[in-house]
C-alpha positions as CSV (number, residue, x, y, z in Angstrom):
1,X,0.0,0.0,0.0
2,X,1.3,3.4,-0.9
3,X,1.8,6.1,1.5
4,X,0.1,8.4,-1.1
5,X,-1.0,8.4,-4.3
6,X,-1.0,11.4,-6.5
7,X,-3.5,11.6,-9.0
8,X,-2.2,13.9,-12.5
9,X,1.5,13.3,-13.7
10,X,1.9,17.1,-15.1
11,X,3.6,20.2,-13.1
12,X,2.3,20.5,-10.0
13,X,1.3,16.5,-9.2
14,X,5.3,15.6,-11.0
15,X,6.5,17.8,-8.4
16,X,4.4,17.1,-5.3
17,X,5.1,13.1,-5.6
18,X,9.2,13.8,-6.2
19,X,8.9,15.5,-3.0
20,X,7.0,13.4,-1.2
21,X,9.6,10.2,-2.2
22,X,12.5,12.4,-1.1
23,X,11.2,12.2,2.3
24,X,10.9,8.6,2.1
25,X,6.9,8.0,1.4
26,X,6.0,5.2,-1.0
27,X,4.6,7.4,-4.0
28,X,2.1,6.6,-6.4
29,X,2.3,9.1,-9.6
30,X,-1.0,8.1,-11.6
31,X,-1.7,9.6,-14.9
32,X,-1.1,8.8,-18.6
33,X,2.0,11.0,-20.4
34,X,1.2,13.2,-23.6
35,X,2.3,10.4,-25.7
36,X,-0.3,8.5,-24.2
37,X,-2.9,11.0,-25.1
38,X,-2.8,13.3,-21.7
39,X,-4.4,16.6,-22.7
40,X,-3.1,19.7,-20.7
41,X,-1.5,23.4,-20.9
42,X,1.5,21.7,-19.8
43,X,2.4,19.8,-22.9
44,X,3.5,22.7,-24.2
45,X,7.4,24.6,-25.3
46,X,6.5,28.2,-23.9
47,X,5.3,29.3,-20.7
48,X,6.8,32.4,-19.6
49,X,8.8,32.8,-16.0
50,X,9.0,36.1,-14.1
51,X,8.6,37.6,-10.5
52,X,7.1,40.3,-11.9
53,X,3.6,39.9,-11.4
54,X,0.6,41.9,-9.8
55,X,-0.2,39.7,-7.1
56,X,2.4,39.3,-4.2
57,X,1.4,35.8,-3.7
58,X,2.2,34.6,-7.2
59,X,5.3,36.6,-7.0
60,X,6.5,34.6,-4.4
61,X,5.6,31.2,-5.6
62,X,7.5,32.0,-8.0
63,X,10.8,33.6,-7.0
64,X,11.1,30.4,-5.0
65,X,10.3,27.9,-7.4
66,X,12.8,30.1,-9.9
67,X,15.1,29.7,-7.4
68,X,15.3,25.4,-7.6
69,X,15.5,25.8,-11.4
70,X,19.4,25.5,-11.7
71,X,19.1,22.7,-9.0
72,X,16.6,21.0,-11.1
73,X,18.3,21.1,-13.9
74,X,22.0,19.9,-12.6
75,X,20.3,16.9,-10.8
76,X,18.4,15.8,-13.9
77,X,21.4,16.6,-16.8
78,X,18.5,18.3,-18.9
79,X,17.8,22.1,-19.5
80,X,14.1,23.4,-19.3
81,X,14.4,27.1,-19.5
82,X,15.8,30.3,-21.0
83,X,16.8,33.6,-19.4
84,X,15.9,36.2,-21.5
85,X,14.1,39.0,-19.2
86,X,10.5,40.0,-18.9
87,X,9.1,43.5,-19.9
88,X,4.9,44.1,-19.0
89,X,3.8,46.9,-21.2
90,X,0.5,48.5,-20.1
91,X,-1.6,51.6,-19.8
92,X,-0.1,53.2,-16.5
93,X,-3.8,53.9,-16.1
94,X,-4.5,50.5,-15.2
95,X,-4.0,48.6,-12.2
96,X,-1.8,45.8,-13.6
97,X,1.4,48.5,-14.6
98,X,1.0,50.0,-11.1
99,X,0.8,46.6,-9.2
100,X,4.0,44.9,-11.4
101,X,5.7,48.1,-10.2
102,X,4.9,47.6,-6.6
103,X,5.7,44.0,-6.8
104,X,9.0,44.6,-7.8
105,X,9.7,47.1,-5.6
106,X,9.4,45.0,-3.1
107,X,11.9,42.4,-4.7
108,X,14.4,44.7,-5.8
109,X,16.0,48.2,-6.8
110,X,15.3,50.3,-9.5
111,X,17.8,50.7,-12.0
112,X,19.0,47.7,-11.2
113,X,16.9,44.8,-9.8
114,X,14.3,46.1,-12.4
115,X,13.8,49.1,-14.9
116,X,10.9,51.5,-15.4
117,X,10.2,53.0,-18.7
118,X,7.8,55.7,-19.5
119,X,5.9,56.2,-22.9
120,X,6.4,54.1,-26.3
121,X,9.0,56.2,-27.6
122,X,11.3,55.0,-24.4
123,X,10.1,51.4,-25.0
124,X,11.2,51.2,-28.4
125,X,14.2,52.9,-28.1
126,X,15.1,50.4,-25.5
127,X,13.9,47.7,-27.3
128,X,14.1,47.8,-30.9
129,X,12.0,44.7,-32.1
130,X,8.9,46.6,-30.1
131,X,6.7,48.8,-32.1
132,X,3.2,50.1,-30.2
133,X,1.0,50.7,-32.6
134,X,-2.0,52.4,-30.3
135,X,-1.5,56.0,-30.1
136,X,-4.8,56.6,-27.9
137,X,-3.2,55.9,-24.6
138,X,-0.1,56.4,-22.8
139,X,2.5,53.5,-22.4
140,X,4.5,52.4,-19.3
141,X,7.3,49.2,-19.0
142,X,8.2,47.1,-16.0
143,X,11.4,45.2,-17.5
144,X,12.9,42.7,-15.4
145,X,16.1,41.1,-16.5
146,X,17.4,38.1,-14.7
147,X,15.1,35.6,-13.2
148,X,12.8,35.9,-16.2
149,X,12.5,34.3,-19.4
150,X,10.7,30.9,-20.8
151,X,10.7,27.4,-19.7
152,X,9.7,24.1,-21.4
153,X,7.0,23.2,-19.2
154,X,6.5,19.8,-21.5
155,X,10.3,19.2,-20.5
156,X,10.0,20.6,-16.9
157,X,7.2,17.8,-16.0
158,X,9.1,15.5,-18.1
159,X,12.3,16.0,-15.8
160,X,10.1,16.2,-12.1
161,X,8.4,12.7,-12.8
162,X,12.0,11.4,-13.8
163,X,13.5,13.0,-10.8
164,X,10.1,11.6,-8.3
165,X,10.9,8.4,-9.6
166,X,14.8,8.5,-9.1
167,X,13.7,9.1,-5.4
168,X,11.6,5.8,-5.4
169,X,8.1,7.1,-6.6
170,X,6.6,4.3,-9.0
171,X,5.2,6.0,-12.1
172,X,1.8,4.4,-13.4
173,X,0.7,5.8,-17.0
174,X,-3.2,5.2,-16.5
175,X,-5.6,7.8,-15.5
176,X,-8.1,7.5,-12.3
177,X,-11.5,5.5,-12.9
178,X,-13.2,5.9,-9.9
179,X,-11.9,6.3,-5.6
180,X,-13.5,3.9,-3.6
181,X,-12.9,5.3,0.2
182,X,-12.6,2.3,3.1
183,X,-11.8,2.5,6.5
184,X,-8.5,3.7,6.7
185,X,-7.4,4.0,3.4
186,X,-8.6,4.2,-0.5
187,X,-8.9,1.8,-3.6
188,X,-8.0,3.4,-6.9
189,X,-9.8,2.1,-10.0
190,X,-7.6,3.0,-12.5
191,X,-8.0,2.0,-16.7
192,X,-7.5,-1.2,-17.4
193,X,-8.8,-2.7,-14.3
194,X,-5.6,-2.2,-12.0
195,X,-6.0,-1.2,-8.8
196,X,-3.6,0.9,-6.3
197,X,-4.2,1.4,-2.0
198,X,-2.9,4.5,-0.4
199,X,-3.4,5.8,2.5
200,X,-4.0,9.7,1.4
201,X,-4.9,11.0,-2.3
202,X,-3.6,14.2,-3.5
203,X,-5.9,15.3,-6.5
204,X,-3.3,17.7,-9.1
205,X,-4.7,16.4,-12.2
206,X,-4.7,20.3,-13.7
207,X,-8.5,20.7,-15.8
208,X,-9.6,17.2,-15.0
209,X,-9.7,17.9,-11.1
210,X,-12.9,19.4,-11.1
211,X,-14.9,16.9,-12.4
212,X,-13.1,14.1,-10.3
213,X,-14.9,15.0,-7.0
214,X,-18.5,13.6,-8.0
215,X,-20.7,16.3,-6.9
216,X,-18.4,19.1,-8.8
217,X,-19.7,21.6,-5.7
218,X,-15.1,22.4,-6.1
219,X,-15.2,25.9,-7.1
220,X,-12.7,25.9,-10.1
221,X,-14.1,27.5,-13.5
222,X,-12.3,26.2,-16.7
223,X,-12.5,28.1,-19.6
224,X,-10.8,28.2,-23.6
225,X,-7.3,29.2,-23.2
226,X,-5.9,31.0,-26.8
227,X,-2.7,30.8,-28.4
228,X,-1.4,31.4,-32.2
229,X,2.2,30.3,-33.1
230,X,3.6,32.0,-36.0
231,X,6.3,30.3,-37.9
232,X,9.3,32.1,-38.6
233,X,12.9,31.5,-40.2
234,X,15.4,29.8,-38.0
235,X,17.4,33.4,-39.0
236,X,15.0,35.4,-38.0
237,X,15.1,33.0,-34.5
238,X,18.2,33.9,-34.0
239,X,17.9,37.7,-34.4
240,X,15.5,38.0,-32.2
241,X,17.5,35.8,-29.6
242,X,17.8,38.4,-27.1
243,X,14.1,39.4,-27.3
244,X,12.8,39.0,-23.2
245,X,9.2,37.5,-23.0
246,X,6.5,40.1,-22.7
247,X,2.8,40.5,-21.3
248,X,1.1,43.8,-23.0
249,X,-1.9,45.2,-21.0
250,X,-4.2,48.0,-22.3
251,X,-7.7,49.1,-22.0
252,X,-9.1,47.2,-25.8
253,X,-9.9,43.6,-24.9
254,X,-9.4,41.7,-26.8
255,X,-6.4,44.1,-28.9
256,X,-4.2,44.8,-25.9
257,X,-4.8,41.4,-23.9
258,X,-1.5,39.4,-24.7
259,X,1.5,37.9,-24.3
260,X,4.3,37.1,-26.2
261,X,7.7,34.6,-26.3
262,X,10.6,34.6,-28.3
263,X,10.7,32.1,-31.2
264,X,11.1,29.0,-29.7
265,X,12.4,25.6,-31.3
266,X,9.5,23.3,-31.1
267,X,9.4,19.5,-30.6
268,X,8.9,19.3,-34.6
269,X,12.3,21.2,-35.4
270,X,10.8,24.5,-36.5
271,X,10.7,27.9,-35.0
272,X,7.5,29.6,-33.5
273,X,7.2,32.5,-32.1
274,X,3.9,32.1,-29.7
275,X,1.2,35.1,-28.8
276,X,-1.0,34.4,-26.4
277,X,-4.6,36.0,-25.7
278,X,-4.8,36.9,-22.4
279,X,-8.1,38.7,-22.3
280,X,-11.9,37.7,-21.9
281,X,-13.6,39.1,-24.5
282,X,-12.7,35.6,-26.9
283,X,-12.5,33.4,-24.2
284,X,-15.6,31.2,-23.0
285,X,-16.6,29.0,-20.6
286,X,-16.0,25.3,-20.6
287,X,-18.9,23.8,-18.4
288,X,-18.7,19.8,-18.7
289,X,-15.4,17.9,-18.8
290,X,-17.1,16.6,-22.4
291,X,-17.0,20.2,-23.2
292,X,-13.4,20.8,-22.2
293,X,-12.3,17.4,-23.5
294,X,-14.0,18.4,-27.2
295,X,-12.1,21.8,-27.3
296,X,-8.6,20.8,-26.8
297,X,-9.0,17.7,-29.2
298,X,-10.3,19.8,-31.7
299,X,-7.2,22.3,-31.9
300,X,-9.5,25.1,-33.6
301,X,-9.4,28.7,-32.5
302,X,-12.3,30.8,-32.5
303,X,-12.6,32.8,-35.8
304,X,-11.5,36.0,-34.3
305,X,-7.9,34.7,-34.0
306,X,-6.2,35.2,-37.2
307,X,-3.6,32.7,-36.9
308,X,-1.0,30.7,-38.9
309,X,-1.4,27.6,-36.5
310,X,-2.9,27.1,-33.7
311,X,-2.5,25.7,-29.8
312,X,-5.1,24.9,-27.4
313,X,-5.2,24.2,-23.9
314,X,-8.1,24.5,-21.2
315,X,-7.4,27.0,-18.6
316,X,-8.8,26.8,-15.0
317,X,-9.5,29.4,-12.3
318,X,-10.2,28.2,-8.4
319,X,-12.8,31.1,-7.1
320,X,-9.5,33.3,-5.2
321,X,-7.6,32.7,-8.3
322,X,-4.8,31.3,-6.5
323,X,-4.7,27.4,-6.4
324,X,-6.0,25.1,-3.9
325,X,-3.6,23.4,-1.7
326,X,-5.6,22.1,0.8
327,X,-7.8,18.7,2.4
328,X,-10.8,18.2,1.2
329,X,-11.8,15.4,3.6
330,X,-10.0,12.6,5.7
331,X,-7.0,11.7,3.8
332,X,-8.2,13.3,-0.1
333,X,-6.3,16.2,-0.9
334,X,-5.8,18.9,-3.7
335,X,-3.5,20.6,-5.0
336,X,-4.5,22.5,-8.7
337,X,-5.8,25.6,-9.6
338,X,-3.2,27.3,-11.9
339,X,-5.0,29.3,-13.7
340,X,-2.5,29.1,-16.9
341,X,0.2,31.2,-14.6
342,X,1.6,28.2,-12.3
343,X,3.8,26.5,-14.7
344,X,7.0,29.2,-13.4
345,X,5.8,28.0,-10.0
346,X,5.0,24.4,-9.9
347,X,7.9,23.3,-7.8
348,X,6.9,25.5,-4.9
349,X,3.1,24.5,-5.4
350,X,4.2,20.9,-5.2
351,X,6.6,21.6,-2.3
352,X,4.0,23.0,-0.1
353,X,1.3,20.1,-1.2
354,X,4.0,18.1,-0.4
355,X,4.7,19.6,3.5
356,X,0.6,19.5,4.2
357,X,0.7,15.6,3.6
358,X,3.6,14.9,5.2
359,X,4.0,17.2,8.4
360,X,1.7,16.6,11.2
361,X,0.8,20.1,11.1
362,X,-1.0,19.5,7.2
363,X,1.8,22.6,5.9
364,X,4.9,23.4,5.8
365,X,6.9,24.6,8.9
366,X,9.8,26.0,7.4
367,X,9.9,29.8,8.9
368,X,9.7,31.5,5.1
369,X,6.6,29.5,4.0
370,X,4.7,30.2,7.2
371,X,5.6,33.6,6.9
372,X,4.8,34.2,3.4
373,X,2.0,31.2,2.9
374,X,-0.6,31.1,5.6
375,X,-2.4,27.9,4.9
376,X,-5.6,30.2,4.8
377,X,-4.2,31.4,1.0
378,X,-5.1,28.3,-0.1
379,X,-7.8,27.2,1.5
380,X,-10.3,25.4,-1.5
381,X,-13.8,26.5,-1.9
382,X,-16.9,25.2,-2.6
383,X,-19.8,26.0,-4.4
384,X,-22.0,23.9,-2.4
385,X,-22.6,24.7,1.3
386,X,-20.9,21.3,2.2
387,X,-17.8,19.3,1.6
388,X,-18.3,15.4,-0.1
389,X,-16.4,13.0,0.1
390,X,-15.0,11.5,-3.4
């Protein structure tokens, strides 16, 4: 009988179980791979990594996570990022300039931690490949330039479900059927009629873990998730090698709701260079798993993106927007939520899941996390007025 089984094999469940097996637990990691048909925003190239972000919380998720990266990568022999700098454009009108700016005020200096830029003819001075083509509004930049670039997060989950099972987790390729609670312990149906005990179930199976508590009262809405890679010229790759990542912010949804990576070498040996729409106005909601299931299969954008090719993934927000690391009952867990942001700071959110099953106190106990992370930050919620068991 395991110790605990976690159910989702991509960012946040890879790196919850290759905790968990450090620490000597017997680990189940349950969940098939993308070559096994997995569907998820993790099987991805391009996921931007920064501090630089408007909430404090997810600021310091990530600075810690950023900070394992190097570790990460020297244990496993494999490379999953790029530092390349991050630069939020935005309307200095809005709240989201103002609150990357106190964010990383409170990580650094000016002038040298992070630099401030003021009005578009600054911005592309300073950064040539940049042209703003809206002339209605002012223009502010936030450019950070270590600790912020892209990551692999197909490669990052890749190398955390290597590393969990380097410590001793055993890595089962088949999704969850059905939890059958006993006494003590649970029964795990998974496909093709195996079966696995452990005594506590951690639930970080990303878009799918909202439909896998039965009454679906867990307050997580998922929704499309909009990307168009453009193919470019492995030349023009490399001139615009030193291009940081970007998020652009303005008032126009869905014009000024983006994000955008360098060109990135993708799995089948060309260059893309990925935008990524980041507002609402496009976006809708996914309400059955059938639903969600249907949309990323289909790898169609909506008509409204103009694209050369396309990427789709299903994007999911808890209720606080920050993800749910918390019990649900006796022994069931979760620990999901990311809300297309977490990838940068999976290793932390699977850290901390990793502390509340393991520690008698259900978290972590280490003087920075308790300082930083009260438990009450990510406390799930429910749309129903009570909890149910699995």
């Amino acid at each position: 009988m395991y110790d605990v089984a976690v159910v989702g094999a991509g960012l946040i469940g890879s790196a919850c179980a290759k905790y968990l097996s450090a620490k000597g637990l017997r680990v189940a990691l349950l969940g098939r791979s993308e070559a096994q048909g997995a569907l998820g925003a993790c099987y991805d190239e391009g996921r931007i990594y920064r501090i630089a972000d408007p909430d404090k919380v997810w600021a310091d998720l990530a600075d810690l996570s950023i900070k394992e990266y190097e570790a990460i990568k020297d244990e496993a022999g494999e490379s999953f990022y790029q530092e390349n700098g991050f630069l939020a454009i935005g309307d200095p009108a809005l709240e989201y300039i103002r609150q990357v700016e106190e964010t990383m005020a409170q990580f650094g200096t000016e002038g040298k931690d992070y630099f401030v830029y003021s009005g578009k003819e600054a911005l592309e001075e300073h950064f040539p490949f940049l042209r703003l083509p809206f002339d209605e509004h002012s223009w502010k930049g936030i450019w950070q330039p270590k600790k912020a670039g892209h990551l692999s997060p197909r490669a990052l989950a890749k190398i955390q479900a290597v590393l969990a099972k380097r410590n001793g987790t055993d890595v089962i390729s088949r999704n969850l059927e059905q939890a059958e609670p006993q006494d003590d312990h649970w029964i795990l149906h998974l496909e093709g009629s195996q079966q696995v005990e452990a005594q506590k179930v951690v639930l970080a199976a990303g878009w799918m873990t909202k439909w896998l508590v039965p009454d679906k009262s867990l307050d997580i809405t998922t929704q499309m998730s909009q990307a168009v890679l453009f193919e470019v010229t492995p030349e023009a790759a490399t001139s615009l090698a030193s291009m940081p990542v970007l998020i652009l912010r303005g008032p126009k949804d869905p014009e000024e709701f983006w994000y955008i990576l360098p060109p990135i070498k993708y799995p089948d040996g060309r260059w893309y260079l990925k935008m990524g729409y980041d507002g609402n106005m496009l976006n809708q909601r996914l309400e059955s798993k059938e639903e969600a299931l249907n949309w990323m299969k289909a790898k169609q954008a909506r008509p409204e993106l103009v694209s050369v090719a396309q990427q789709m993934a299903a994007r999911y927000f808890p209720g606080q927007r920050r993800p749910y690391i918390d019990y649900l009952d006796k022994g069931v867990a979760v620990a999901s939520g990311g809300n297309g942001w977490a990838a940068k700071s999976s290793d932390h959110i699977g850290w901390l899941a990793s502390e509340m099953l393991s520690n008698s106190s259900e978290w972590a106990t280490d003087p920075v996390s308790k300082a930083l992370f009260p438990k009450e930050l990510f406390r799930a919620s429910f749309k129903a007025s009570e909890r149910s068991r699995l």
